[in-house]
C-alpha positions as CSV (number, residue, x, y, z in Angstrom):
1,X,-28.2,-8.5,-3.5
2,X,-24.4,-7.6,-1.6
3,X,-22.2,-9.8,-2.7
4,X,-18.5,-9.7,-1.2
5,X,-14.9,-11.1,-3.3
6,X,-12.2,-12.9,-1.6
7,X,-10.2,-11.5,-4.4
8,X,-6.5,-12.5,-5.2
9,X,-3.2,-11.0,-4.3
10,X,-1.6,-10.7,-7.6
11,X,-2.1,-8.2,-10.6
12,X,-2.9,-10.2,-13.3
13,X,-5.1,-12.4,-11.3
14,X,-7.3,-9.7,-10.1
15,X,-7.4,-8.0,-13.7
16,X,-8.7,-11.9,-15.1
17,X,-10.9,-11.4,-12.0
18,X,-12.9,-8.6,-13.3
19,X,-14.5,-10.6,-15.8
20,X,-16.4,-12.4,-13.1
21,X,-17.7,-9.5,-11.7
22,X,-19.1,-8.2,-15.1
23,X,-20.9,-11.7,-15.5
24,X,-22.2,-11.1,-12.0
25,X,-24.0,-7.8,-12.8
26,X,-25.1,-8.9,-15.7
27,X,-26.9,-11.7,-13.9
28,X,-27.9,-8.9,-11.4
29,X,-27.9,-5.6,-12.4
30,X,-28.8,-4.4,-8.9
31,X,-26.2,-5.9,-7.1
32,X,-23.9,-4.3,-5.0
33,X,-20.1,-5.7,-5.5
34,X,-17.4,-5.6,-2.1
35,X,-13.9,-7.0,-2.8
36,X,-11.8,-7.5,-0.3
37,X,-8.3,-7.8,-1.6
38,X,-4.5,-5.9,-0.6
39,X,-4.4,-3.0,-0.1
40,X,-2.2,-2.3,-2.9
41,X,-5.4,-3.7,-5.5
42,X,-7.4,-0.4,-4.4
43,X,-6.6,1.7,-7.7
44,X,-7.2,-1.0,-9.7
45,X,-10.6,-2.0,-8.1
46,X,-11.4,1.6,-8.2
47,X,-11.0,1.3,-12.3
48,X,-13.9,-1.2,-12.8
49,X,-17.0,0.5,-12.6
50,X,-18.7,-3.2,-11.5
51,X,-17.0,-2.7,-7.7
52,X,-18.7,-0.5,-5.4
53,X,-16.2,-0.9,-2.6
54,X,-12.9,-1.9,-2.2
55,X,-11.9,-3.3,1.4
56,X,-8.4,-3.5,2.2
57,X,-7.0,-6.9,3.8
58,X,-5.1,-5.9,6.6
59,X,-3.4,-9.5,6.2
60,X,0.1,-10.4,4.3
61,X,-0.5,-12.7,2.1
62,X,0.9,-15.6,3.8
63,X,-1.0,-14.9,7.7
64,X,-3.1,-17.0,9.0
65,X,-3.6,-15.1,12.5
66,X,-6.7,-16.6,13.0
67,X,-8.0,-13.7,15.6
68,X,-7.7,-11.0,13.5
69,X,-9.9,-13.3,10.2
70,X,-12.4,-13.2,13.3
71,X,-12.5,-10.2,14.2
72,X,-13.1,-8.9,10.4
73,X,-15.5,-11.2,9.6
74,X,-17.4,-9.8,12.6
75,X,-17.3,-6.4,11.0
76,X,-18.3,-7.5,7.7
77,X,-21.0,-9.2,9.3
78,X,-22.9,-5.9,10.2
79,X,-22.8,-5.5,5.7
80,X,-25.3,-8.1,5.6
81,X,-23.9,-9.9,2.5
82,X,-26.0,-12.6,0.8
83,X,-23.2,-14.5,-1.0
84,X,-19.5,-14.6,-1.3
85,X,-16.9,-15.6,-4.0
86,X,-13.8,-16.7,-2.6
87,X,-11.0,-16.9,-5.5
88,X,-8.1,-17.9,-4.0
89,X,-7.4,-21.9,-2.6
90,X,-6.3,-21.7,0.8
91,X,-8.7,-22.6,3.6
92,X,-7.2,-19.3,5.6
93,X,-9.1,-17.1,2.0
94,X,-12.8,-18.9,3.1
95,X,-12.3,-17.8,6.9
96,X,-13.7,-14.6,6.9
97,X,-16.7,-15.1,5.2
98,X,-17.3,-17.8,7.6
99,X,-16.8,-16.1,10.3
100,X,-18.7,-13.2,9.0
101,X,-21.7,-15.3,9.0
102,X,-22.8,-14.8,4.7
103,X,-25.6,-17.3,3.9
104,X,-23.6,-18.2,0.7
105,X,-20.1,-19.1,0.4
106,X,-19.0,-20.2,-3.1
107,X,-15.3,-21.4,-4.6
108,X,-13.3,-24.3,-5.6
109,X,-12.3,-26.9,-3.6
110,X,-9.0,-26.3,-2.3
111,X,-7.0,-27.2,1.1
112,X,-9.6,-28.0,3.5
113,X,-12.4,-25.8,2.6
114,X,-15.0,-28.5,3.5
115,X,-17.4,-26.7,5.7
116,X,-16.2,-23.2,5.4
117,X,-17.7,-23.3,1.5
118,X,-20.9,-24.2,1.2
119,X,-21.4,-24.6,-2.4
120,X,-17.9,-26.3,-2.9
121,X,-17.4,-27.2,-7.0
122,X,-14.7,-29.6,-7.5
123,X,-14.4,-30.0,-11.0
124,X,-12.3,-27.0,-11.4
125,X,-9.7,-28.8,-13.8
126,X,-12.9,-29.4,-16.2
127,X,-11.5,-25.5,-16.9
128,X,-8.6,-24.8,-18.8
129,X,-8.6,-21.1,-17.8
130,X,-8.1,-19.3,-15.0
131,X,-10.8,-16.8,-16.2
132,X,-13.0,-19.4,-17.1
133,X,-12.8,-20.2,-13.6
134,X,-13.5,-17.6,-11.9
135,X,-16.6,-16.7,-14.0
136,X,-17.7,-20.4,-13.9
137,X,-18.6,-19.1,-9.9
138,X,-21.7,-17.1,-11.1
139,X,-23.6,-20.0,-12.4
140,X,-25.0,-22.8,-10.8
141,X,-22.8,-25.4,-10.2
142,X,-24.8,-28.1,-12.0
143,X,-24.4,-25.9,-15.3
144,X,-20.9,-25.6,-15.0
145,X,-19.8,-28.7,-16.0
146,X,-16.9,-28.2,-17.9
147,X,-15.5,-25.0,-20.4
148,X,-17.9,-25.8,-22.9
149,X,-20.6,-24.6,-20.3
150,X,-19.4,-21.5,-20.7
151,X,-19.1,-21.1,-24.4
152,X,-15.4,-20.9,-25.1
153,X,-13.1,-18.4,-24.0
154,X,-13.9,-15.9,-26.8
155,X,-17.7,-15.6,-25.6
156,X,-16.6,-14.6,-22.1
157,X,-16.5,-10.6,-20.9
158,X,-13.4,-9.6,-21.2
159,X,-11.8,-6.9,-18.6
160,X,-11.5,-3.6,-19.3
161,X,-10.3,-0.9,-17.2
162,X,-11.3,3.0,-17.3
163,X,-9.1,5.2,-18.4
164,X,-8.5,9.0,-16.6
165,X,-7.7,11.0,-19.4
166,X,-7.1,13.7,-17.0
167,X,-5.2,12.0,-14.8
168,X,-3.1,10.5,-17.8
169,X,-2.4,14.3,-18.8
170,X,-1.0,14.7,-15.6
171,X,0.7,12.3,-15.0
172,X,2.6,13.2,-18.6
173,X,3.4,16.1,-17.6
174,X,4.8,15.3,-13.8
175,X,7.2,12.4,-15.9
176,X,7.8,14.6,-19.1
177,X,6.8,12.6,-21.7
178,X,4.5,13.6,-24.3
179,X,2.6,11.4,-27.5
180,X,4.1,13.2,-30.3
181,X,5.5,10.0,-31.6
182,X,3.6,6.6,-31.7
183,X,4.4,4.5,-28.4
184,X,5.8,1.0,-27.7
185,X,5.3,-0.3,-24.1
186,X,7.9,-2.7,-22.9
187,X,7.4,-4.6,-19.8
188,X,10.7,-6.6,-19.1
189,X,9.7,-7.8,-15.3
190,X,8.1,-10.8,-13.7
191,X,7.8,-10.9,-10.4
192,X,7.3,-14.7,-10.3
193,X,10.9,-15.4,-11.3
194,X,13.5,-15.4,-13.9
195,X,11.8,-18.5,-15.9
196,X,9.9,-15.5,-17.1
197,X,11.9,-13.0,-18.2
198,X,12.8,-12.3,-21.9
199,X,16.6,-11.4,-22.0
200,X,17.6,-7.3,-21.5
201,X,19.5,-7.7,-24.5
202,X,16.6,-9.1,-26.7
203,X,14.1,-6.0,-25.7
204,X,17.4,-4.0,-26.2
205,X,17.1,-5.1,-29.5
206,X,13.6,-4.5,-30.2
207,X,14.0,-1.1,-28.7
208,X,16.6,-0.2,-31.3
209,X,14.4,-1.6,-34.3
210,X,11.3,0.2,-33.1
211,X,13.4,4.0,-32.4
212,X,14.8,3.3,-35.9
213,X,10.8,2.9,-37.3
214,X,9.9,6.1,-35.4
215,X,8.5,4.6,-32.1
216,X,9.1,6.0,-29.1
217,X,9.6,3.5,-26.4
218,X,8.3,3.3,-22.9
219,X,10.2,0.8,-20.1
220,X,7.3,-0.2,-18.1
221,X,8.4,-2.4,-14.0
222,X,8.4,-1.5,-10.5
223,X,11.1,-0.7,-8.4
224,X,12.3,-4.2,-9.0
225,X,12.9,-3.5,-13.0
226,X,14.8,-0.4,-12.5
227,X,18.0,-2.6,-12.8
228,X,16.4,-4.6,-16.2
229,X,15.5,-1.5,-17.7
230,X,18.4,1.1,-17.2
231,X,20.5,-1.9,-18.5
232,X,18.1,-2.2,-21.8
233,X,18.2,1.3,-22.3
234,X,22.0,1.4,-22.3
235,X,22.4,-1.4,-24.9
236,X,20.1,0.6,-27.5
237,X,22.8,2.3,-30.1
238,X,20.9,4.7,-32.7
239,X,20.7,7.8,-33.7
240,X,17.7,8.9,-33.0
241,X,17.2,7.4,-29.4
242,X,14.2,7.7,-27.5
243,X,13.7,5.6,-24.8
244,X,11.8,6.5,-21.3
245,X,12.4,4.1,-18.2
246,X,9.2,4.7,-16.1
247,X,9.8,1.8,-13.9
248,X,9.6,2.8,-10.1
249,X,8.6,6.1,-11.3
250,X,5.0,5.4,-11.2
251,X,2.1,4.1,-9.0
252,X,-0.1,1.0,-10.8
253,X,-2.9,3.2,-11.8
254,X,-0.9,5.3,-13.9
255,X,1.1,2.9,-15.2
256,X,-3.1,1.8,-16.1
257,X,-3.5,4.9,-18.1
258,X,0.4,5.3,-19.5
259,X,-0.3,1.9,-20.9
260,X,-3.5,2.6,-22.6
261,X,-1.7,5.3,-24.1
262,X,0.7,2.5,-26.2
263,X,-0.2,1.1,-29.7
264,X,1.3,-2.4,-28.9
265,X,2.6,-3.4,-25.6
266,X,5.3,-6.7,-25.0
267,X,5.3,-8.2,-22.2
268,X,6.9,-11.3,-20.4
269,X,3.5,-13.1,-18.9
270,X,3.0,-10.7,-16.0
271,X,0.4,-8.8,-14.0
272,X,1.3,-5.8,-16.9
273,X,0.8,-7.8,-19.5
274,X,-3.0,-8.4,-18.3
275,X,-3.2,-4.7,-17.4
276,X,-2.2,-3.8,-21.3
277,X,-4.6,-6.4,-22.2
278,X,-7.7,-4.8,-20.4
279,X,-7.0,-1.4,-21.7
280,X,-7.0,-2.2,-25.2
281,X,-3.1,-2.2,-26.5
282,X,-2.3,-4.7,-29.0
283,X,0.0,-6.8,-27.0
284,X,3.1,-9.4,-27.8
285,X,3.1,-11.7,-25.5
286,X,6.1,-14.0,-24.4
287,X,6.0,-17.0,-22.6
288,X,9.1,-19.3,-21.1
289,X,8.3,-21.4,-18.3
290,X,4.5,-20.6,-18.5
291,X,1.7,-21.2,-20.7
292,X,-1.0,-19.3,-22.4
293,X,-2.9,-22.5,-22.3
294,X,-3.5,-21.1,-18.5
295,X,-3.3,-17.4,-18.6
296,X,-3.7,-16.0,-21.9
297,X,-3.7,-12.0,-22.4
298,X,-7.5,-10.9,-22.6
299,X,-6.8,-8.6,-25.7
300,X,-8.7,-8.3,-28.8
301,X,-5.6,-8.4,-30.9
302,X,-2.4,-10.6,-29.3
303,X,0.2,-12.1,-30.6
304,X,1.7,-15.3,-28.3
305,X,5.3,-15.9,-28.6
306,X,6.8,-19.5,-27.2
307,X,9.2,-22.1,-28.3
308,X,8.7,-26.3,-28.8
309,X,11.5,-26.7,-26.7
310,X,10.3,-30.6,-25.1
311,X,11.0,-29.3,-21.2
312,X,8.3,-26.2,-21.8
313,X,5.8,-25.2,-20.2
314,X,7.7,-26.4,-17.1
315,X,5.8,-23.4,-14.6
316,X,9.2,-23.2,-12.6
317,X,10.4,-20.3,-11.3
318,X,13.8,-21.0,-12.1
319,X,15.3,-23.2,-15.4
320,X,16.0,-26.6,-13.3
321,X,18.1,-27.5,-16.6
322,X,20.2,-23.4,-16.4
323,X,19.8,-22.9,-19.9
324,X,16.6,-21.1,-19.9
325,X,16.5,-22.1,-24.0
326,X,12.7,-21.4,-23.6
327,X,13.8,-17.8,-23.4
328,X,17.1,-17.5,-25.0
329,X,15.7,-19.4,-28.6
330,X,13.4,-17.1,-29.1
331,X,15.1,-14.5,-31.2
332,X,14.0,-11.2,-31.5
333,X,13.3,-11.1,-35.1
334,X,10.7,-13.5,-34.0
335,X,9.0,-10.6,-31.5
336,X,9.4,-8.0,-34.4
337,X,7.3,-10.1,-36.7
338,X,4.3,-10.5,-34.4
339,X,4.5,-6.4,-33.8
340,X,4.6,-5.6,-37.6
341,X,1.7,-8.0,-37.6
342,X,-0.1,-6.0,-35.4
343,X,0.3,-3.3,-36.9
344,X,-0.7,-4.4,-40.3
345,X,-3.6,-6.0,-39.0
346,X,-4.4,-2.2,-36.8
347,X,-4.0,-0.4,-40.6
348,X,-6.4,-2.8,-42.4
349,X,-9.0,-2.5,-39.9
350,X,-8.5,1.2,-40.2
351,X,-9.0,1.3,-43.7
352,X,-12.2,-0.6,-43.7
């Protein structure tokens, strides 16, 4: 069986996605697994051993340029797929497959997808997770009634991304860091908007407690977190300082292996956070606007992090009140907790 993914344009999306393509070989261990996705997902495709291929989308996310969806679905055509997934909504994400003629074309029912879908499930919201979702696609639609089809989210394959010990060794050594010490990922960004950002002063904070244990501490963003992270760094005061901003400094997939390489990882809800998930970290997960009701970090150990505040989860972008309180009550004493819990639980379990 080839089987071709309409896969989604953001990171943590197509992390959550790999759990549908585990269910998928284990359903058919001879398939053959295409995902079509930015260009930008390649390394992180290339870490799960279910994909074969990764095709690049040569489209921005918001094209529709219906010519050019034709004339890639004619090429794909010549791949002779038997069924595709299509994981994002829009009708412009079910085109291609269309046009590239595959016998079966599954998803949810989004914006007028009648037609180009033909095995259309609308019952999607009978799914509180977005990974529950997307692995919901590999069964029969009249077995996928609802979540407890699928057994609860802790019976579902979780993600989990190789590691390249060797390329982690290098990439150490082109940044300078080394694992002498114990390591503490931070990841202050989120691309969706400031609703989900944790203040620089509060990681500052945690950054300070942590160098004072004897963690060393690892600033984790894009080019877009340099800014959040050189201003962190400059508000930690201790003696023994050792902090390492590696936002912009690195591509995704080694920011994949410089992650695995943390014992606990926190994280606003962003595409790191699900990276840190799938690679094994403990991870500290803080929510504002958002929910883990929704998006929950796939780790085996997590800690979630959220006020009661009535106007939360609100899923804005931006606070339409301007206090952010979501984010600004939660104090970072709170965060510290939920690591030393962590680690308490990590030393039990090592003593067993």
């Amino acid at each position: 069986m080839k089987i071709l993914i309409i896969g989604p344009s953001w990171v943590g999306d197509m992390v959550m996605s790999q759990s549908l393509y585990i269910t998928l070989m284990q359903k058919y261990p001879h398939a053959e697994i295409d995902v079509l996705a930015p260009d930008w997902c390649k390394p992180i495709l290339e870490r799960m051993p279910e994909v074969k291929k990764a095709i690049p989308m040569p489209l921005g996310h918001g094209d529709i340029k219906l010519f050019a969806r034709w004339r890639l679905g004619k090429e794909l055509k010549n791949q002779n797929y038997d069924r595709a997934y299509i994981l994002p909504n829009s009708a412009k994400s079910a085109l291609i497959p269309w046009f590239a003629g595959i016998p079966q074309r599954i998803g949810w029912k989004g914006e007028m997808r009648f037609g180009l879908l033909n095995d259309l499930r609308a019952n999607k919201r009978s799914f509180q997770y977005m990974v529950e979702r997307y692995v919901a696609l590999a069964y029969p639609k009249t077995e996928m009634l609802n979540s407890n089809s699928l057994g609860g989210l802790s019976t579902l394959p979780k993600p989990k991304l190789a590691v390249d010990k060797f390329a982690l060794a290098h990439t150490l050594e082109k940044l300078g860091l080394n694992q002498n010490k114990p390591i503490i990922g931070l990841c202050p960004g989120a691309e969706f908007g400031p609703a989900k950002k944790w203040p620089n002063e509060y990681y500052a904070d945690i950054a300070s407690a942590l160098n004072k244990q004897g963690f060393q501490v690892w600033l984790f963003g894009s080019k877009n977190d340099i800014d959040s992270c050189q201003s962190i760094e400059g508000l930690v005061h201790c003696k023994e300082k050792d902090i390492s901003i590696l936002a912009g400094k690195t591509t995704l997939v080694e920011a994949v292996d410089l992650l695995a390489s943390c014992q606990t990882v926190v994280s606003n809800d962003s595409g790191l956070m699900h990276i840190a998930s799938s690679v094994g970290c403990n991870v500290v997960a803080i929510y504002g606007s958002t929910s883990p009701k929704y998006t929950p970090p796939l780790a085996k150990h997590v800690e979630y992090v959220a006020t009661n505040i009535e106007c939360r989860p609100c899923f804005k972008r931006t606070c339409q009140f301007g206090h952010l309180k979501c984010l600004t009550e939660l104090n970072p004493k709170i965060v510290l907790s939920a690591i030393d819990r962590l680690h308490k639980l990590n030393n039990n379990l090592l003593k067993q």
